[in-house]
mmJSON file of the N, C-alpha and C atoms, coordinates in Angstrom:
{"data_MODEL":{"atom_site":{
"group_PDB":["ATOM","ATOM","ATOM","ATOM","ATOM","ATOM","ATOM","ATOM","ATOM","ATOM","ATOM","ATOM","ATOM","ATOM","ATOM","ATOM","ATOM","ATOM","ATOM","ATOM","ATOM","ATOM","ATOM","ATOM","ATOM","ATOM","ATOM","ATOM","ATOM","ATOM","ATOM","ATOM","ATOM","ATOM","ATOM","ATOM","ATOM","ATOM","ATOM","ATOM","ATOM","ATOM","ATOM","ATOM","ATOM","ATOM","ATOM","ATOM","ATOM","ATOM","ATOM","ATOM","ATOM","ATOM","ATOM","ATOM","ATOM","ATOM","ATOM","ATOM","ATOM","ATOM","ATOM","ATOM","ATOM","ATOM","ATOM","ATOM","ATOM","ATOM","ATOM","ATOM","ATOM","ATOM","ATOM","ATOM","ATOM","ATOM","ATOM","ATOM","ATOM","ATOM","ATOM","ATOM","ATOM","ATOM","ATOM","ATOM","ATOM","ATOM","ATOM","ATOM","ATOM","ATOM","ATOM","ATOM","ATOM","ATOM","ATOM","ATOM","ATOM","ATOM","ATOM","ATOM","ATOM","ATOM","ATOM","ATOM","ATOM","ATOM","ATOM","ATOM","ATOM","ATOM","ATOM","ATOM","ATOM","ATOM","ATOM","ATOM","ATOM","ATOM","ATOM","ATOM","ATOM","ATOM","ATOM","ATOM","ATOM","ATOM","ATOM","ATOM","ATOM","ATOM","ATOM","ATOM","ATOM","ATOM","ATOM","ATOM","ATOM","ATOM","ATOM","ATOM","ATOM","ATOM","ATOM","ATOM","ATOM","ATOM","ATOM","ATOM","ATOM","ATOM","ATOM","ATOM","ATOM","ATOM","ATOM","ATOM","ATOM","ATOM","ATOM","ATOM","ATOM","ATOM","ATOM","ATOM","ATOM","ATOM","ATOM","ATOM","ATOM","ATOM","ATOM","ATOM","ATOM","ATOM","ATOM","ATOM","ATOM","ATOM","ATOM","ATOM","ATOM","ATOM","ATOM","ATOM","ATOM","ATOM","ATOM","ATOM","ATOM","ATOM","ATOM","ATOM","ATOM","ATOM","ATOM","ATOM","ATOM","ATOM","ATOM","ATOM","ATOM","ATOM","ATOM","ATOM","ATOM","ATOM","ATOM","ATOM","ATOM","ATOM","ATOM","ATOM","ATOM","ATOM","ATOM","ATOM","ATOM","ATOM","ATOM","ATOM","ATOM","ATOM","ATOM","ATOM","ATOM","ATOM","ATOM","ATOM","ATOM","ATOM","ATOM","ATOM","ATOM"],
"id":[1,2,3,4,5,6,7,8,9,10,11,12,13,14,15,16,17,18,19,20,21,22,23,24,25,26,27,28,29,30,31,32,33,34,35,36,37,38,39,40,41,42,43,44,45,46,47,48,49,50,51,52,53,54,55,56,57,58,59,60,61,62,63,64,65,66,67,68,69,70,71,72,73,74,75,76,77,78,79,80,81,82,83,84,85,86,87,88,89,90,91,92,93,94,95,96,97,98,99,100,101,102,103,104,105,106,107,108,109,110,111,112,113,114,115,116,117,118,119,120,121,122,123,124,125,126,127,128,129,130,131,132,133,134,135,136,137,138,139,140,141,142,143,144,145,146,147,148,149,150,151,152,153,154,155,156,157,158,159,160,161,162,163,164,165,166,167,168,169,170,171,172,173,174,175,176,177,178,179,180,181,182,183,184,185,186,187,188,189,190,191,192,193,194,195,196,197,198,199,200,201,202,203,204,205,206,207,208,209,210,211,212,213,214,215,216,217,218,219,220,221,222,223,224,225,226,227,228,229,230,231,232,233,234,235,236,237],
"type_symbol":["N","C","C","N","C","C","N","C","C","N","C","C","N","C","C","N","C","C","N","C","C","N","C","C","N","C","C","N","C","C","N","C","C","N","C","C","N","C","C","N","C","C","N","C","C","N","C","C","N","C","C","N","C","C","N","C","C","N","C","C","N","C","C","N","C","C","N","C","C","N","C","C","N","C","C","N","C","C","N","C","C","N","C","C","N","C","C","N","C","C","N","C","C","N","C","C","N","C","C","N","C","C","N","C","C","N","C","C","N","C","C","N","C","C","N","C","C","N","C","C","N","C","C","N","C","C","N","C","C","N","C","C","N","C","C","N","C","C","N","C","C","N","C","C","N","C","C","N","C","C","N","C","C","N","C","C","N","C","C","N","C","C","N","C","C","N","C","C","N","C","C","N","C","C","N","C","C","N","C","C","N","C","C","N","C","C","N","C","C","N","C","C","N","C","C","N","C","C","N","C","C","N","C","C","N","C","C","N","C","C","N","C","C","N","C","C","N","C","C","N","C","C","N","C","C","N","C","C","N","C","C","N","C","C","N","C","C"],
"label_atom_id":["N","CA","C","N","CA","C","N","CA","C","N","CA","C","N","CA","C","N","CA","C","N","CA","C","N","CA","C","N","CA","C","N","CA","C","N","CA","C","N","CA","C","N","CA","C","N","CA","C","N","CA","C","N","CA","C","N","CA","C","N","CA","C","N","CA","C","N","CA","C","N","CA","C","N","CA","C","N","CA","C","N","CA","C","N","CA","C","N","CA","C","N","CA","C","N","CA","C","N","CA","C","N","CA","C","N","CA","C","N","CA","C","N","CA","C","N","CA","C","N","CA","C","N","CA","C","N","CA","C","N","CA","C","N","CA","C","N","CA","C","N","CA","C","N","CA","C","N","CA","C","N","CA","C","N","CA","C","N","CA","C","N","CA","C","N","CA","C","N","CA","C","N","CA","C","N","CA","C","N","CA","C","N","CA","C","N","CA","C","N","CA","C","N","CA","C","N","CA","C","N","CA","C","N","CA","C","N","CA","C","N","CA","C","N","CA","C","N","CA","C","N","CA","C","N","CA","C","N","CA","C","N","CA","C","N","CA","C","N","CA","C","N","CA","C","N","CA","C","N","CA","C","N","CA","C","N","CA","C","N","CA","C","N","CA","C","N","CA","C","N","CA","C","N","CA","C"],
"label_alt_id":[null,null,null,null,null,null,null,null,null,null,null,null,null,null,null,null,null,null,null,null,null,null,null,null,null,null,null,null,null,null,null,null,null,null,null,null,null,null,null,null,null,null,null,null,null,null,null,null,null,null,null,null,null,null,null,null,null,null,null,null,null,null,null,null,null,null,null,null,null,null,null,null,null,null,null,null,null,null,null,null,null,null,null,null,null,null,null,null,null,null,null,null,null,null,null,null,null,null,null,null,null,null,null,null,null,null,null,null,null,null,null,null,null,null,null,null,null,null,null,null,null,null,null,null,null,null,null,null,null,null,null,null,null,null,null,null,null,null,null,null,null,null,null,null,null,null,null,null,null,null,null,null,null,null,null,null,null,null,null,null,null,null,null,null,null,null,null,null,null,null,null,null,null,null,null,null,null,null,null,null,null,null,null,null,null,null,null,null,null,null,null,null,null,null,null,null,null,null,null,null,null,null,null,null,null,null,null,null,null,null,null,null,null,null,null,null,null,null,null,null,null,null,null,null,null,null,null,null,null,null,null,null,null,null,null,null,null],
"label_comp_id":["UNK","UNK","UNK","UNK","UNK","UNK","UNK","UNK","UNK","UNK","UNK","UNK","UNK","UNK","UNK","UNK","UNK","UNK","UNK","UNK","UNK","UNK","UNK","UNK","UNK","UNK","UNK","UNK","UNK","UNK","UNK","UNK","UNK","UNK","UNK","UNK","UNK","UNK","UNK","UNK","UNK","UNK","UNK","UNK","UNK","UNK","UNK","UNK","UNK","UNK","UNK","UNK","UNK","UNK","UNK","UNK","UNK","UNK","UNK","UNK","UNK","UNK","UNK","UNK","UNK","UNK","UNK","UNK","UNK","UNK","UNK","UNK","UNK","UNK","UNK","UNK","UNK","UNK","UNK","UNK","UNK","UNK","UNK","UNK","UNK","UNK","UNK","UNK","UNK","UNK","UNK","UNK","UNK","UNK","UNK","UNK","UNK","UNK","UNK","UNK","UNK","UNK","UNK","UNK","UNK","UNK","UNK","UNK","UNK","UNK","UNK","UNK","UNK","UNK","UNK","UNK","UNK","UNK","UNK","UNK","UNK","UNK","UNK","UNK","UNK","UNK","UNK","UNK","UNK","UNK","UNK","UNK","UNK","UNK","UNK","UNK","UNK","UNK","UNK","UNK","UNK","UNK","UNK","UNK","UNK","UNK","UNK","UNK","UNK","UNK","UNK","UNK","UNK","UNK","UNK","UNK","UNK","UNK","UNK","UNK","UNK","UNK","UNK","UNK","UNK","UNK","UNK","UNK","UNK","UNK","UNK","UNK","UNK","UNK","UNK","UNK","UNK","UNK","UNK","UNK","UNK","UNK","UNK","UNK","UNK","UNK","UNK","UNK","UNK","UNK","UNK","UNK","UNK","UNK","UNK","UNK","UNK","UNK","UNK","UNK","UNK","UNK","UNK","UNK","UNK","UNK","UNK","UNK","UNK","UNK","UNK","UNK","UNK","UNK","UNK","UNK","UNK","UNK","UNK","UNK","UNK","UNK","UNK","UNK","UNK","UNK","UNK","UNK","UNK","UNK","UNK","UNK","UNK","UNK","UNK","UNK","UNK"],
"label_asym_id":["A","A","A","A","A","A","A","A","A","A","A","A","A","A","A","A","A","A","A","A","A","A","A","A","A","A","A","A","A","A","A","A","A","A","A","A","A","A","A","A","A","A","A","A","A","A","A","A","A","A","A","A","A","A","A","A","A","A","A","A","A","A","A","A","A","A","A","A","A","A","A","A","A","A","A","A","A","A","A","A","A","A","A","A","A","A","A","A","A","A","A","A","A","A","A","A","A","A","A","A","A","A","A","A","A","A","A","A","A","A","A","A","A","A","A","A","A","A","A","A","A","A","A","A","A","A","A","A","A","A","A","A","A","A","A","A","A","A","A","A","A","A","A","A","A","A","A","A","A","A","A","A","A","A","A","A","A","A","A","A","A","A","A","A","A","A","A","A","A","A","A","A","A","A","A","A","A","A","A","A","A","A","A","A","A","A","A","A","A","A","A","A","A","A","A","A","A","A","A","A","A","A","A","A","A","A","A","A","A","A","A","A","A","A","A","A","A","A","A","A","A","A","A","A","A","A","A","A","A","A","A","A","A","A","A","A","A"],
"label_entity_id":["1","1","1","1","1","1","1","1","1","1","1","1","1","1","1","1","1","1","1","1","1","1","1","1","1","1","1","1","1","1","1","1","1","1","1","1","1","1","1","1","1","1","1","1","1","1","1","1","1","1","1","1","1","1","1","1","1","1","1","1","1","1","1","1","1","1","1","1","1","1","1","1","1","1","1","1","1","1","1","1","1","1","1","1","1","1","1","1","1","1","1","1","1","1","1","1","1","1","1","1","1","1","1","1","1","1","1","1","1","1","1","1","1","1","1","1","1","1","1","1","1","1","1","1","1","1","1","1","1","1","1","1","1","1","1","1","1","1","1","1","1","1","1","1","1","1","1","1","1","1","1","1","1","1","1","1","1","1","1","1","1","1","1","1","1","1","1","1","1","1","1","1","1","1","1","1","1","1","1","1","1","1","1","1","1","1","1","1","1","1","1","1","1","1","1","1","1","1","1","1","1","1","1","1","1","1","1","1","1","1","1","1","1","1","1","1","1","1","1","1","1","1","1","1","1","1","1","1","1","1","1","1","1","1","1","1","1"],
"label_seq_id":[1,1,1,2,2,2,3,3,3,4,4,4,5,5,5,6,6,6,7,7,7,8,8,8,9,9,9,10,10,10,11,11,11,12,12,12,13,13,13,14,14,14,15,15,15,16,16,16,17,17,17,18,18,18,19,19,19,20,20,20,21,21,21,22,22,22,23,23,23,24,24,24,25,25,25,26,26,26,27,27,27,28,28,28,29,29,29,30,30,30,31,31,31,32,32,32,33,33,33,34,34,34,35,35,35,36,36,36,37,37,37,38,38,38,39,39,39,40,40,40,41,41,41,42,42,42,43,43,43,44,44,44,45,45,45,46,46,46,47,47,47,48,48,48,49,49,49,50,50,50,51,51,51,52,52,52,53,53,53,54,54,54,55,55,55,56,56,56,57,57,57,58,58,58,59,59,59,60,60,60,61,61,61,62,62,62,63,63,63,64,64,64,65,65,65,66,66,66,67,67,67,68,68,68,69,69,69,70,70,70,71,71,71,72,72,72,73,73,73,74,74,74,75,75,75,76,76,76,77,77,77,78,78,78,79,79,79],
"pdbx_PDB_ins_code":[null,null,null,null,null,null,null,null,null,null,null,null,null,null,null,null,null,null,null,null,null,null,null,null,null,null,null,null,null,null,null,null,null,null,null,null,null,null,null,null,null,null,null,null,null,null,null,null,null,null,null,null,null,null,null,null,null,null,null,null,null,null,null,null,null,null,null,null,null,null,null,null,null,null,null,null,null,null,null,null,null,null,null,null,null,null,null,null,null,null,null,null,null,null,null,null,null,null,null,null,null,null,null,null,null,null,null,null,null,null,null,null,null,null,null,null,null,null,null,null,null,null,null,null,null,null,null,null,null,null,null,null,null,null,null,null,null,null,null,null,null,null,null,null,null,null,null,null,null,null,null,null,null,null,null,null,null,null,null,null,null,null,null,null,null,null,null,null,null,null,null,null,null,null,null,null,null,null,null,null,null,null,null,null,null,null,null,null,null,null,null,null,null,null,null,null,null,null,null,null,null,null,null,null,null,null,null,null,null,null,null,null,null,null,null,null,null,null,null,null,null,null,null,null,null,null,null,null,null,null,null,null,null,null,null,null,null],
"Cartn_x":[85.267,83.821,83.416,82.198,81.907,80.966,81.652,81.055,79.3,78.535,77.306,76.708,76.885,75.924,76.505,77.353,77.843,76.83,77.219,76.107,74.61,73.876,72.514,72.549,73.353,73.067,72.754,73.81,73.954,72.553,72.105,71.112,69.35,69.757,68.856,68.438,70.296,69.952,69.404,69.743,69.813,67.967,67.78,65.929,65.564,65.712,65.333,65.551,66.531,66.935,66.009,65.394,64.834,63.054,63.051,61.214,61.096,59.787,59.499,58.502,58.387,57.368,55.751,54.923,53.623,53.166,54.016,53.454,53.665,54.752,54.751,53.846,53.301,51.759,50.947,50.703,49.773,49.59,50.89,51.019,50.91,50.69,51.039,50.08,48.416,47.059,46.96,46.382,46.245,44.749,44.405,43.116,42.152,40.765,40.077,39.699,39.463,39.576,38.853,37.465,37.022,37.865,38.514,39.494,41.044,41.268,42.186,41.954,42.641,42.792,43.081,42.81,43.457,44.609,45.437,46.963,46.501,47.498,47.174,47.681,47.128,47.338,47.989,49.501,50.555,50.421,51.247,50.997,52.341,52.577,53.955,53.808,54.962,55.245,54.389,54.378,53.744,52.165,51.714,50.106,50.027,50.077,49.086,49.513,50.16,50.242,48.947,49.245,48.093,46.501,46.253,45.002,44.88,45.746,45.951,45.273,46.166,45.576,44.189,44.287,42.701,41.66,41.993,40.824,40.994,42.099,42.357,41.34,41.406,40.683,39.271,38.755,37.275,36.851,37.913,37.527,37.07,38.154,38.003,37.113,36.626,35.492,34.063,33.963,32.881,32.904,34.214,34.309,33.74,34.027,33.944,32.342,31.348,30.487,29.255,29.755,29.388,29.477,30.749,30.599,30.097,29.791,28.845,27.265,27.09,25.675,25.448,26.268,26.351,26.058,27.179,27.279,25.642,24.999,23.732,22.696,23.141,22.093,22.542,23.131,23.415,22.806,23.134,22.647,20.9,20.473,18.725,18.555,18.989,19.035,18.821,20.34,20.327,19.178,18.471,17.348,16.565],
"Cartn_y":[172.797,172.711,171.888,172.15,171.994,170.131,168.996,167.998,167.635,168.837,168.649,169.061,170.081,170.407,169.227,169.044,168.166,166.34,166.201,165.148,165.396,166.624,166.382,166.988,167.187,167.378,165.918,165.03,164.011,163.041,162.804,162.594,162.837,163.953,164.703,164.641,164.063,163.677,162.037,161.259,160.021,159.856,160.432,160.659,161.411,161.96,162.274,161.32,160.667,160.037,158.347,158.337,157.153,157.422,158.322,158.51,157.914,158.042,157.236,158.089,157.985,158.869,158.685,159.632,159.682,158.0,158.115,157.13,155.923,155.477,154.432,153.669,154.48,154.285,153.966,154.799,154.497,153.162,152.785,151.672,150.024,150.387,149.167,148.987,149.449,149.288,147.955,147.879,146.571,146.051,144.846,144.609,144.52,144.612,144.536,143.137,143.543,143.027,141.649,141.69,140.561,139.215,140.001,138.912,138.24,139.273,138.466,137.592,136.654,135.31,135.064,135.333,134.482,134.02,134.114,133.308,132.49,131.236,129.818,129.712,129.305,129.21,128.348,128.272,127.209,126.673,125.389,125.41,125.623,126.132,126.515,125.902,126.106,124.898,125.467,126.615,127.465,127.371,126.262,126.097,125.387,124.553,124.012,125.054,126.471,127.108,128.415,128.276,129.559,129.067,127.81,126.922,126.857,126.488,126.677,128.011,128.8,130.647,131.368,130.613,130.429,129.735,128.742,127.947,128.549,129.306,129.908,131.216,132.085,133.288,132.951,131.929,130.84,130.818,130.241,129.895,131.067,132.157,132.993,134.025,133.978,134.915,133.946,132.745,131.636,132.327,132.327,132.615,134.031,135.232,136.311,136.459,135.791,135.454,135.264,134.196,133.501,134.215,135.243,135.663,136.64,137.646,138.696,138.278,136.876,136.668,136.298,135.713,135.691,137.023,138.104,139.138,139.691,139.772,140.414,139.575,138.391,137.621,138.2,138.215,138.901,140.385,141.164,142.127,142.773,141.123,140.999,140.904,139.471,139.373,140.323,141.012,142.036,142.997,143.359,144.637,144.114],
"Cartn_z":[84.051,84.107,85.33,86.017,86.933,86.716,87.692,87.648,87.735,88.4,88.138,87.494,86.869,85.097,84.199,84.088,83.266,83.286,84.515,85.198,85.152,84.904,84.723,83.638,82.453,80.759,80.412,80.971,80.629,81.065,82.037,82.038,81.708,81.652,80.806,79.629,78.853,76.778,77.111,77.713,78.082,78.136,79.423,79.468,78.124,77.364,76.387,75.101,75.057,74.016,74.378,75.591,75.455,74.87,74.964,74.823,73.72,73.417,72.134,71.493,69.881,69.23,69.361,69.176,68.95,67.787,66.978,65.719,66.334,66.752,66.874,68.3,68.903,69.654,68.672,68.186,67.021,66.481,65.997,65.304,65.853,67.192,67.83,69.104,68.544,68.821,69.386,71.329,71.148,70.755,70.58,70.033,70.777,70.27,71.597,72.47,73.783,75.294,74.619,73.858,73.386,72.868,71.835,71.277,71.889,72.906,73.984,74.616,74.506,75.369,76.511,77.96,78.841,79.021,79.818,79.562,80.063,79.608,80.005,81.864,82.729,84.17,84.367,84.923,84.855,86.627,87.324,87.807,88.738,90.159,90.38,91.47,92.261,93.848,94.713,94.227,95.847,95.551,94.919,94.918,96.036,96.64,97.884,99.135,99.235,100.288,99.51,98.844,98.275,98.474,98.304,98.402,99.865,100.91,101.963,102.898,102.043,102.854,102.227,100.962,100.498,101.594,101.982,102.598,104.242,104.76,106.279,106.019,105.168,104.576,104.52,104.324,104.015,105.4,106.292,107.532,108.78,108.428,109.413,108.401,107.403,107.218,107.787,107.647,108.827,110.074,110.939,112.005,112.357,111.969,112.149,111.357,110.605,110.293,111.842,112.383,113.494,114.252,114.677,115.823,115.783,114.657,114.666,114.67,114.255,114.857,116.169,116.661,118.701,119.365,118.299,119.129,119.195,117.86,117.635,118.153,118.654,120.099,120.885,121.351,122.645,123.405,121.879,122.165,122.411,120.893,121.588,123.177,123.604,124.699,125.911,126.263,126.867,126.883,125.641,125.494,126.411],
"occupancy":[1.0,1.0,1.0,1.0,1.0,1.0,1.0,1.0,1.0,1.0,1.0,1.0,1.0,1.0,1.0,1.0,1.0,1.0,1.0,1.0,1.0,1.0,1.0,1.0,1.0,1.0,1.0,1.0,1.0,1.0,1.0,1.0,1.0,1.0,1.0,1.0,1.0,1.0,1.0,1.0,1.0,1.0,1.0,1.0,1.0,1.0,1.0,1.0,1.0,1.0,1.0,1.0,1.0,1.0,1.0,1.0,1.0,1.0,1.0,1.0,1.0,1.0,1.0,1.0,1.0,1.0,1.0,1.0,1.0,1.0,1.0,1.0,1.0,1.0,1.0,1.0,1.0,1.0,1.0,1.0,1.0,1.0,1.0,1.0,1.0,1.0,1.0,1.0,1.0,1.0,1.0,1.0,1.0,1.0,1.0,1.0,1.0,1.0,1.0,1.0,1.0,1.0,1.0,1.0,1.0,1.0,1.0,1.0,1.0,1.0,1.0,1.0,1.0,1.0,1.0,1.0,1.0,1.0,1.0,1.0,1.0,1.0,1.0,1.0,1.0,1.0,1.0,1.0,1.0,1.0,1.0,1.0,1.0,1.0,1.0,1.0,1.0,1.0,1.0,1.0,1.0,1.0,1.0,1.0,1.0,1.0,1.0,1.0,1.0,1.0,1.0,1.0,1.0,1.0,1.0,1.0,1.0,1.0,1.0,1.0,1.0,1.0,1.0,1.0,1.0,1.0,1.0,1.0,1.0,1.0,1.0,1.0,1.0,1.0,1.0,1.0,1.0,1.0,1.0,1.0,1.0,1.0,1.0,1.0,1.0,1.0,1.0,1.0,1.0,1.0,1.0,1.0,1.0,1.0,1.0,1.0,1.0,1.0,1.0,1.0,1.0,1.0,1.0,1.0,1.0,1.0,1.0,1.0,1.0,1.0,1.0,1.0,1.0,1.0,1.0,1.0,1.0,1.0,1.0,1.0,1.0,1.0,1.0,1.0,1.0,1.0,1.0,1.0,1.0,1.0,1.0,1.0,1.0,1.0,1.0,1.0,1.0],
"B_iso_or_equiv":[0.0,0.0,0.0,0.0,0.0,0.0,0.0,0.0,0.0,0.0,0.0,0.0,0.0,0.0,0.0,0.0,0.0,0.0,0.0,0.0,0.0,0.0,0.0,0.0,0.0,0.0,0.0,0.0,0.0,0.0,0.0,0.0,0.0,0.0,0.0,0.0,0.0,0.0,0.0,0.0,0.0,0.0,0.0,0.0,0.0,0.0,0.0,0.0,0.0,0.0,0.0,0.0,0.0,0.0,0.0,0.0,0.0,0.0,0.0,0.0,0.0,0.0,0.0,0.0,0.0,0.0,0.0,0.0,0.0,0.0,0.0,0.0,0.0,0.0,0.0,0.0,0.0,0.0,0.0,0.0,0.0,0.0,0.0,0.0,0.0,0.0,0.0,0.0,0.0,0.0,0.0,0.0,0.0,0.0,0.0,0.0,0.0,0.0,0.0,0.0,0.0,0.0,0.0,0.0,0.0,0.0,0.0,0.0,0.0,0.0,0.0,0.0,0.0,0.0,0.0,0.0,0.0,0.0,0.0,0.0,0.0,0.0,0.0,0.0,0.0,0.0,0.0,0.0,0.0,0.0,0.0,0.0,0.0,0.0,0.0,0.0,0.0,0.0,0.0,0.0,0.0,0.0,0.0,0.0,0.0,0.0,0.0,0.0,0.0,0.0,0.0,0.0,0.0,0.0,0.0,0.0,0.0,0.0,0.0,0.0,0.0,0.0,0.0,0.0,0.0,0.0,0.0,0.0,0.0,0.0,0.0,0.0,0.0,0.0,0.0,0.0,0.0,0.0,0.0,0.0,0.0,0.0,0.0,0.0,0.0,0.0,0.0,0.0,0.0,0.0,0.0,0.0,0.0,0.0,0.0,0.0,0.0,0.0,0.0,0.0,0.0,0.0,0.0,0.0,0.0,0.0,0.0,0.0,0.0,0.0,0.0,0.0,0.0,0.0,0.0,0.0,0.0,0.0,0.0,0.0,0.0,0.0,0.0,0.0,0.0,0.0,0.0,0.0,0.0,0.0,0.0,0.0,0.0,0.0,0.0,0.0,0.0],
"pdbx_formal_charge":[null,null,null,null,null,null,null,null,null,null,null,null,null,null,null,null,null,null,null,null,null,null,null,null,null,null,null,null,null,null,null,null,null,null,null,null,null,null,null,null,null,null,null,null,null,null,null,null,null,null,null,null,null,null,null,null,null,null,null,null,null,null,null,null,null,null,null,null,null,null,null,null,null,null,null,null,null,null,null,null,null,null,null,null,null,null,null,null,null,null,null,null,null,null,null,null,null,null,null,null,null,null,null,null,null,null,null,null,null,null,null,null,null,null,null,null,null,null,null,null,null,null,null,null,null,null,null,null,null,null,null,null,null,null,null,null,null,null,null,null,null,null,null,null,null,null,null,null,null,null,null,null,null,null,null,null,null,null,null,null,null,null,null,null,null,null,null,null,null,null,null,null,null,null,null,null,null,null,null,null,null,null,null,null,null,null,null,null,null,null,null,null,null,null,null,null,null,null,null,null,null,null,null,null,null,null,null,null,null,null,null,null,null,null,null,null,null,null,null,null,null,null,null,null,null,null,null,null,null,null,null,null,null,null,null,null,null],
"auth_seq_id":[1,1,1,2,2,2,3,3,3,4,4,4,5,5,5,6,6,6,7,7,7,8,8,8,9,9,9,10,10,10,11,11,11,12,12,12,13,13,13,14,14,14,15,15,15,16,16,16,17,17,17,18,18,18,19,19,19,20,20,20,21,21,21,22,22,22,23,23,23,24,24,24,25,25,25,26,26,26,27,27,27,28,28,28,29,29,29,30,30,30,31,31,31,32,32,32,33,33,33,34,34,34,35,35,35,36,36,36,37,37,37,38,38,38,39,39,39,40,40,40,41,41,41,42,42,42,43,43,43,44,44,44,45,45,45,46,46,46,47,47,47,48,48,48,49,49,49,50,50,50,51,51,51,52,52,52,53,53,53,54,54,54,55,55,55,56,56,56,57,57,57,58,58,58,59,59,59,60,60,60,61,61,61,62,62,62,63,63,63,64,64,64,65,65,65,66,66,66,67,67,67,68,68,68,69,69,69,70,70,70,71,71,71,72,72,72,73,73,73,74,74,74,75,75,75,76,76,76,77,77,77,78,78,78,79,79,79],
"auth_comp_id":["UNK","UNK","UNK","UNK","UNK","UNK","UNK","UNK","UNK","UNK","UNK","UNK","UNK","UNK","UNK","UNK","UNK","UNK","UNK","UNK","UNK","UNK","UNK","UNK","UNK","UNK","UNK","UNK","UNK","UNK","UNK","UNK","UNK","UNK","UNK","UNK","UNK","UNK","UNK","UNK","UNK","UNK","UNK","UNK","UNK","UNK","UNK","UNK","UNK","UNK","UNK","UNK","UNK","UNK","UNK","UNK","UNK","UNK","UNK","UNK","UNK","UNK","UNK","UNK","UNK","UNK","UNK","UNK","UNK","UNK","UNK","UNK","UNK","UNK","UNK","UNK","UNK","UNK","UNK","UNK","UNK","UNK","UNK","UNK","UNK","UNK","UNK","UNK","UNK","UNK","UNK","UNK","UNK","UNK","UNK","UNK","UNK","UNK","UNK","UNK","UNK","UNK","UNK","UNK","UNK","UNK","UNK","UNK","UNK","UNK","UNK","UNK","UNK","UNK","UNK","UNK","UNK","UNK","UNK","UNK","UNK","UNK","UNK","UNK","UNK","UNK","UNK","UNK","UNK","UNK","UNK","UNK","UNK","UNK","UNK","UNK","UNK","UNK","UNK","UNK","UNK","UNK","UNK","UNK","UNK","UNK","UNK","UNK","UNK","UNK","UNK","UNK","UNK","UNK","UNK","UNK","UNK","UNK","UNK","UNK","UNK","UNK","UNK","UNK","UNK","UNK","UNK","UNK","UNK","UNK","UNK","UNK","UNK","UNK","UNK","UNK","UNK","UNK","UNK","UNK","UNK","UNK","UNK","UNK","UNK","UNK","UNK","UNK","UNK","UNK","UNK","UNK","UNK","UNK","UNK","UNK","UNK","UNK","UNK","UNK","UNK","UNK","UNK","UNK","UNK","UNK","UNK","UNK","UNK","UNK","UNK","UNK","UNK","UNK","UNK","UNK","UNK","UNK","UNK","UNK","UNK","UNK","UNK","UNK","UNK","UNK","UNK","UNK","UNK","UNK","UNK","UNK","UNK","UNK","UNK","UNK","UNK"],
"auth_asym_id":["A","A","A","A","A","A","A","A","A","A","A","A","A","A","A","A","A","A","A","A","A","A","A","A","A","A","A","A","A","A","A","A","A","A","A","A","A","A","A","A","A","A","A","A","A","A","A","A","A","A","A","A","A","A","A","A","A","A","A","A","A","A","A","A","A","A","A","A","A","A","A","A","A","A","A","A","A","A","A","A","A","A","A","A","A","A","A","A","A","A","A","A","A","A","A","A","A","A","A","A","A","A","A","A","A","A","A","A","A","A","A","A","A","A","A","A","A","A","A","A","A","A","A","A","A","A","A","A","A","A","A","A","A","A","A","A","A","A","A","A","A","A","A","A","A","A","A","A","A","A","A","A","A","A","A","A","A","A","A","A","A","A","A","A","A","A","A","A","A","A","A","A","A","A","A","A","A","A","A","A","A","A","A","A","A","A","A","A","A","A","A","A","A","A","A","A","A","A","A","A","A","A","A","A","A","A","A","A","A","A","A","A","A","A","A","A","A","A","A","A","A","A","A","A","A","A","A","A","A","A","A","A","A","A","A","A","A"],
"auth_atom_id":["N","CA","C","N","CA","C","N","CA","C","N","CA","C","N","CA","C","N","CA","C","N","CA","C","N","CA","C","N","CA","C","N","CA","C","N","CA","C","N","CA","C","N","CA","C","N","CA","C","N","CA","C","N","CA","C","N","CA","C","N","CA","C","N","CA","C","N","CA","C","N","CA","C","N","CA","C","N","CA","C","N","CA","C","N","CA","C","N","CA","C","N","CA","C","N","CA","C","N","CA","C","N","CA","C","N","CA","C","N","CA","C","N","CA","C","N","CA","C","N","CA","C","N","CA","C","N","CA","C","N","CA","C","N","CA","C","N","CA","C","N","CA","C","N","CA","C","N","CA","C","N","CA","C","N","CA","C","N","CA","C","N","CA","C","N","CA","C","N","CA","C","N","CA","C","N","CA","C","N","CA","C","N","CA","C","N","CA","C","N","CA","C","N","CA","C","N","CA","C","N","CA","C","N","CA","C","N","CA","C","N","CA","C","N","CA","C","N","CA","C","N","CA","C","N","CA","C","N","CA","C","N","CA","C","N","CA","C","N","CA","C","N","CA","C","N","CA","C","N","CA","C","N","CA","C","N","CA","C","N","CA","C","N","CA","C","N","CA","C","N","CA","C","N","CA","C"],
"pdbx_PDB_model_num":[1,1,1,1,1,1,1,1,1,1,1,1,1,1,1,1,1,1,1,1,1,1,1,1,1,1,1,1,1,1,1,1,1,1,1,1,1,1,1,1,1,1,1,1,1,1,1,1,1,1,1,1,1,1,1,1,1,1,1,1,1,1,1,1,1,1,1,1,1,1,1,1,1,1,1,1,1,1,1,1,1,1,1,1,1,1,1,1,1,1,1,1,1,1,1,1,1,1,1,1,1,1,1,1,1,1,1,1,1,1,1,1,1,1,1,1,1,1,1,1,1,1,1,1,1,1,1,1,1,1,1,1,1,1,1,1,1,1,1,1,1,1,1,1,1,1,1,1,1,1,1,1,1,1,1,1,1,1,1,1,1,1,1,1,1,1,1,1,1,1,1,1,1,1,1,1,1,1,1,1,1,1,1,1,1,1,1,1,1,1,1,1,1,1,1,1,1,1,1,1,1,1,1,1,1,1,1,1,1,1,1,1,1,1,1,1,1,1,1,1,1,1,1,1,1,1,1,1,1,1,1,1,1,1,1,1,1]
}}}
């Protein structure tokens, strides 16, 4: 017998044998969005670089702020 039918039967029962039934969807309803909680917000090392590119993101939306109002003097100007 030939090594590749053999190799995609086999994967084939494998993907089949993992699915899961209609009912047990059913059964395992999550609740509604109201009554979920929030996960609690832990705090990890890489917070003062995230606060960091937070406050660089702050800065250059100022910047690019500013310079589109220069640019739109300018362009009064010129008229």
């Amino acid at each position: 017998m030939n090594a590749k039918p053999c190799l995609a039967l086999t994967l084939v029962s494998l993907v089949a044998g993992c699915g899961f039934s209609s009912s047990s969807v059913e059964t395992t309803k999550a609740p509604p969005a109201a009554a979920q909680k929030a996960p609690e917000r832990r705090e990890t090392v890489f917070d003062p670089w995230v606060g960091t590119i937070d406050r660089a993101k702050g800065v250059q939306n100022t910047v690019d702020e500013q310079a589109a109002e220069q640019r739109r003097k300018i362009d009064e100007a010129t008229r």
